[in-house]
C-alpha positions, 0 to 999 in steps of 0.5 A: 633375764641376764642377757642372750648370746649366740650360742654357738652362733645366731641360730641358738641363743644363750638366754641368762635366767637370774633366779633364786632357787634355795634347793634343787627343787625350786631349780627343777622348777624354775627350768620346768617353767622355762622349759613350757614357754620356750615356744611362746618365747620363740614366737615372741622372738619371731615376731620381732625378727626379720629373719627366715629361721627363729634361733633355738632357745636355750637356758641357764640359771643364775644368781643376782650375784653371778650377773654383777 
């Protein structure tokens, strides 16, 4: 993970992915997966925060090169 950022604000979150995808497929892939653990992500994030709503999640991948 890159980083997370409120996106627009605290109820959905930006979540910076770095990954390396060498065609469209592994791309698919990698959001396809991301895409299976996001209630799990969000339940992991609930348990941590002492708030009343968990944000949304929300992905983007991105290279090693685009975090630096």
């Amino acid at each position: 993970m890159a980083d997370v950022t409120p996106a627009p604000d605290a109820s959905r979150l930006l979540v910076r992915v770095i990954g390396s995808a060498s065609s469209p497929d592994e791309l698919v892939e990698i959001y396809d997966a991301l895409a299976r653990s996001k209630g799990l992500l969000r339940a992991a994030i609930a348990a941590e925060l002492n708030r009343k709503r968990t944000p949304q999640l929300s992905f983007v991948v991105v290279s090693a090169e685009e975090v630096e």
